[in-house]
N, C-alpha and C positions, 0 to 999 in steps of 0.2 A: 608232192614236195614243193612245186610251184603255185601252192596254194598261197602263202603268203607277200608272192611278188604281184599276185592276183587282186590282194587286197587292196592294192597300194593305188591310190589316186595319180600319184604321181610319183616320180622317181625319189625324190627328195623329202626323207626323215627328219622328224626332230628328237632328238638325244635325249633321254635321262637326265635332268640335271639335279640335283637337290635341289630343295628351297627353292626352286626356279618354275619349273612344269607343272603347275597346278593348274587344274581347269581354265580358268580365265589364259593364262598364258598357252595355253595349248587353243583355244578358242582362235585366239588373235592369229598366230600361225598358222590354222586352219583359213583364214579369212585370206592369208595369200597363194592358198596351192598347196601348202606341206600336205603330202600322200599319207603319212604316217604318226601318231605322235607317243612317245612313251609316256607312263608317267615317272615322278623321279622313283627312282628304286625304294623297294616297302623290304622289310626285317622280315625273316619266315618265323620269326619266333612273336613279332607284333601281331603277325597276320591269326596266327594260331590260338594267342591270348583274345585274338579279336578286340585289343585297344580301342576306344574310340579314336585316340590320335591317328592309328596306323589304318583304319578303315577310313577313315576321312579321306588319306591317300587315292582310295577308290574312287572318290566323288566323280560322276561324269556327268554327261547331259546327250540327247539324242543328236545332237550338234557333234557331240567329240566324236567323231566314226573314221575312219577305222581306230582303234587303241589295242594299246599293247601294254603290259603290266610288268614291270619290272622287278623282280625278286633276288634276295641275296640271302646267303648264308650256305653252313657249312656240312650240314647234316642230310644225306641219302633220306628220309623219313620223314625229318621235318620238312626238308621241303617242298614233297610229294601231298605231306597235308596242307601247309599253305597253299598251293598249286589248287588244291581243291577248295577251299575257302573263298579264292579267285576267281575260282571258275563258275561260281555261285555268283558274280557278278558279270557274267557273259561279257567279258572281253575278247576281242578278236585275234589277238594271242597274248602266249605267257613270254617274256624274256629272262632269263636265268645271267645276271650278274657275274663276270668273270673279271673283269678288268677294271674294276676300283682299285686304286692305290692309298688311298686313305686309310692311315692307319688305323683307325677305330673299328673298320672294317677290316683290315689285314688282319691284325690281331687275335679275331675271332677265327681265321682258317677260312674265310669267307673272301667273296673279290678278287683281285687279283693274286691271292694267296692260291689260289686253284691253278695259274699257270705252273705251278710246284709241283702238285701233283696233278697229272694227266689222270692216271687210273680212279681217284676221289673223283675229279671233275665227270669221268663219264659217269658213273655210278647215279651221282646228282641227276643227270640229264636222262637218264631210263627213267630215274624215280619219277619226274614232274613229267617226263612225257607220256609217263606210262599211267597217272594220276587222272588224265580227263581227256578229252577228244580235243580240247585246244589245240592248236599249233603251239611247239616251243622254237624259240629261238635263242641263242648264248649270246652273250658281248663281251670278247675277248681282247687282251692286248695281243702283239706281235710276238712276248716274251716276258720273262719278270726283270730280264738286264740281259745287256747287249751280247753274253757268253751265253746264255740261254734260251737262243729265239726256236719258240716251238709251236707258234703258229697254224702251222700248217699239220704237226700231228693233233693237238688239239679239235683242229678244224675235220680231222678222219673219224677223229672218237666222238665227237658231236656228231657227226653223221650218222656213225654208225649206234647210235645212241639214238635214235629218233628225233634228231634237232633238223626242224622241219626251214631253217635258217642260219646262217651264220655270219654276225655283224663283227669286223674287225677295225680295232683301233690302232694303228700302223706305231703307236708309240709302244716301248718297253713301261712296262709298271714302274721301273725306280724312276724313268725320265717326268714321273707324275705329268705335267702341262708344258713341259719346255722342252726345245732345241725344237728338232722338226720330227713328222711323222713316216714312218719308211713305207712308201707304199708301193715297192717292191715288192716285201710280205705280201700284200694283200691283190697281190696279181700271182703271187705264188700259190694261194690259197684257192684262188678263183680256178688255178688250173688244176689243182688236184683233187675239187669235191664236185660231184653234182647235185648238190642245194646249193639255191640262191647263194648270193655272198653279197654285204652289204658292206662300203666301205666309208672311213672316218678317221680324222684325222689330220688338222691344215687346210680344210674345205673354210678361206676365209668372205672370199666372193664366187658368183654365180662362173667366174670362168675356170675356177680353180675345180668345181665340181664335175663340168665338162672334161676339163682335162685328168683327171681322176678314172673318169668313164673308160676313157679311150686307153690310159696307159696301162689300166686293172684289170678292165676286162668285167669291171663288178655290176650287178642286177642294179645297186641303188646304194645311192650315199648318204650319208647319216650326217647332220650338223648341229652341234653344237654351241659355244660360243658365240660362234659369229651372229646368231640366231637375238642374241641380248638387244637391246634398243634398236632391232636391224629385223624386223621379223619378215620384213619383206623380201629377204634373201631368197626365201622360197619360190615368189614370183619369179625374182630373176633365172633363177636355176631352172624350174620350170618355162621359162620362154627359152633359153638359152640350149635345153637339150632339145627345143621344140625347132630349131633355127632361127625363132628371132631375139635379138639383140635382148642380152642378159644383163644391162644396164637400166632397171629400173629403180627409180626415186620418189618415194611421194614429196606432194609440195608442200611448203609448211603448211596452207588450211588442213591440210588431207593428215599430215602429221599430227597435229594439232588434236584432231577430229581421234585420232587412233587413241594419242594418250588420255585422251577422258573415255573412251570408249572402254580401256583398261582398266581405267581405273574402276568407273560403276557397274563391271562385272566382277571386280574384287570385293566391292561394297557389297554387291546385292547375295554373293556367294556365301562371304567371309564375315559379314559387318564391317561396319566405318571402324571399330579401333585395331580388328587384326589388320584388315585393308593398308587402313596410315599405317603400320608397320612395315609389312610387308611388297608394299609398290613401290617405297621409296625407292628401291634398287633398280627398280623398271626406270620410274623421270630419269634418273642421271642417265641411265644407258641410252634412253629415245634423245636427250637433249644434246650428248656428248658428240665433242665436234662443230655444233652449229656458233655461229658471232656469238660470244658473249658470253658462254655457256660456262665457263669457268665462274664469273660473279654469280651468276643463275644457281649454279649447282651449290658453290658454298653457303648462298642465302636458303635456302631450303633447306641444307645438311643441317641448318638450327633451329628447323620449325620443326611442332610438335603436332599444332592443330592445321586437320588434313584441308578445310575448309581455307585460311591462310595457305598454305599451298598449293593450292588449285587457285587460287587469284592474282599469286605472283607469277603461276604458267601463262595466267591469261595475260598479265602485263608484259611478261617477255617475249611471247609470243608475237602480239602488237607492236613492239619495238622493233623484233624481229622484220614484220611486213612492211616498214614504214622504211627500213633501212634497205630493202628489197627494189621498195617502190620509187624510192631516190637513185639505184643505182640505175634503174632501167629510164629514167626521166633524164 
C-alpha cells in the first residue's frame, strides 16, 4: 500500500489542473523537485472512444516520471475499461476524480457528485482497481457542503476498495475555490486509514506545506494553484521539509531563461499556433507581480503573433535589469 509514497521523488505533488498540466508544464515542475505530477483529468467515456483529443491527454516523455492519470466519470464499467486503455500507457498510477465541482462534470454524476454517494463511489474504485495492476488513487473533497462532510467514510471505502492512496482536498465541493481549506478533515483522515493520505488545499507557499505536514499528519501534499507562474514552489517545499530555508527565488536571468524554456517545449510538443494560444496564460502568471507587469501584461493580452511576443518579453525583461542594476548602483 506504501507503494505509491514510494514513487514519489519528493513529498511535494502537482495537482490536476485543466487546460494547465500538459507535458511541457509538468516538465517545468519537474525541473524543480515536484515528486509527483498528474495529468489534467481525461473523460472515461473520451478514453473508451479513444478520441484523438482525449489520448493526446496521455502524451508523455521519458522525462515525465513518476505520472499519474487522472480519470473522471460516473459508471462502475466504464471506468474500469478506460482504467485499462490507461494502463496500455504504463503510467505509474491511475487517480479516480472525486472532487471536481464543476458543473459540467457534476451533472454527469461524475466528480464531486460521488461525495453524494459513498456506496457509487466505492464500486467505481474496485472497478479501476480491479482493471489492471496499477496503483489507484481518489481525490476527494472534505464533503459536498459544510452539513455533509464525509471525508473520512469516503476515505474507509477507498481503502477498503483497493485505493492504493488517498489525496484530500480540505475544501467542501459547493465552497468550489473560495474561503479557506479545513485541514482538520485531512488529519482526521490521516488518523483513521492505513494508506498514504495526501493533503491539498491553501498550500500557497513552501512554509504553508510544512505546516500542513506537521498539523495533518499526511504522507505528501499536493499543489495546485500556487504552482501557476511560480513553479518553483516545489523547490522551496522540497528544501524547506529538507530544513533548509524554503524561500527560494529565481533571478530574473534565470526567470527569463525558464519562460522561453516553456515556451519552446510548447512549440516543439504542440506547434507554434496551439503553443501561441495556449502559454499565453503561462507569461502573465511567470510575469505577474514583477515592475511594470501590469503595462507588460496588457501589451501582450493584444498580440496575436507569438514571435511579437517573445520580443516584447525580451524588452521587458532588459528594462526590468537595468532598473535592477540602478537600484543596486
Amino acid at each position: 500500500m506504501s507503494s505509491v509514497i514510494h514513487l514519489l521523488k519528493n513529498k511535494a505533488i502537482l495537482a490536476p489542473l485543466a487546460g494547465i498540466t500538459n507535458l511541457p508544464f509538468r516538465l517545468v515542475a519537474r525541473s524543480f523537485g515536484c515528486g509527483l505530477c498528474l495529468t489534467e483529468m481525461i473523460s472515461a467515456n473520451g478514453l473508451i472512444r479513444e478520441s484523438a483529443k482525449t489520448i493526446e491527454y496521455l502524451k508523455t516523455s521519458p522525462q515525465d516520471q513518476p505520472l499519474g492519470v487522472q480519470i473522471f466519470g460516473a459508471d462502475p464499467a466504464l471506468m474500469a475499461e478506460a482504467a485499462k486503455v490507461v494502463a496500455g500507457h504504463h503510467p505509474d498510477l491511475i487517480d479516480i476524480n472525486m472532487g471536481c465541482p464543476v458543473r459540467k462534470v457534476v451533472k454527469t454524476g461524475a466528480g464531486a457528485m460521488l461525495m453524494k454517494d459513498p456506496a457509487l463511489a466505492g464500486k467505481i474504485i474496485a472497478a479501476v482497481a480491479g482493471a489492471s495492476d496499477i496503483p489507484v488513487t481518489v481525490k476527494i473533497r472534505s464533503g459536498w457542503s459544510p452539513g455533509s462532510i464525509n471525508a473520512v467514510e469516503m476515505s474507509r471505502i477507498a481503502a477498503d476498495a483497493g485505493a492504493a492512496a488517498i489525496i484530500v482536498h480540505g475544501r467542501t465541493a459547493d465552497q468550489g475555490f473560495s474561503g479557506h481549506a479545513d485541514w482538520e478533515v485531512i488529519r482526521q483522515v490521516k488518523n483513521t486509514v492505513k494508506i498514504p493520505v495526501i493533503g491539498n488545499g491553501d498550500i500557497r507557499e513552501p512554509a504553508d506545506a510544512l505546516r500542513m505536514c506537521r498539523e495533518t499528519g499526511c504522507d505528501a501534499v499536493m499543489v495546485g494553484r500556487a504552482a501557476l507562474g511560480n513553479p518553483w514552489i516545489f523547490k522551496g517545499i522540497d528544501q524547506l521539509l529538507n530544513g533548509v530555508s524554503g524561500d527560494y527565488h529565481p533571478s530574473l536571468p534565470e526567470r527569463q531563461a525558464l519562460i522561453k524554456k516553456h515556451w519552446e517545449m510548447e512549440t516543439q510538443i504542440y506547434g507554434r499556433r496551439i503553443a501561441g494560444r495556449t502559454f499565453r496564460k503561462h507569461l502573465l502568471w511567470y510575469t505577474k507581480g514583477l515592475t511594470g507587469s501590469g503595462r507588460f501584461r496588457e501589451k501582450v493580452g493584444k498580440m496575436t503573433d507569438s514571435s511579437e511576443i517573445l520580443s516584447e518579453l525580451d524588452r521587458y525583461f532588459e528594462v526590468l535589469a537595468e532598473s535592477q542594476t540602478e537600484l543596486m548602483t
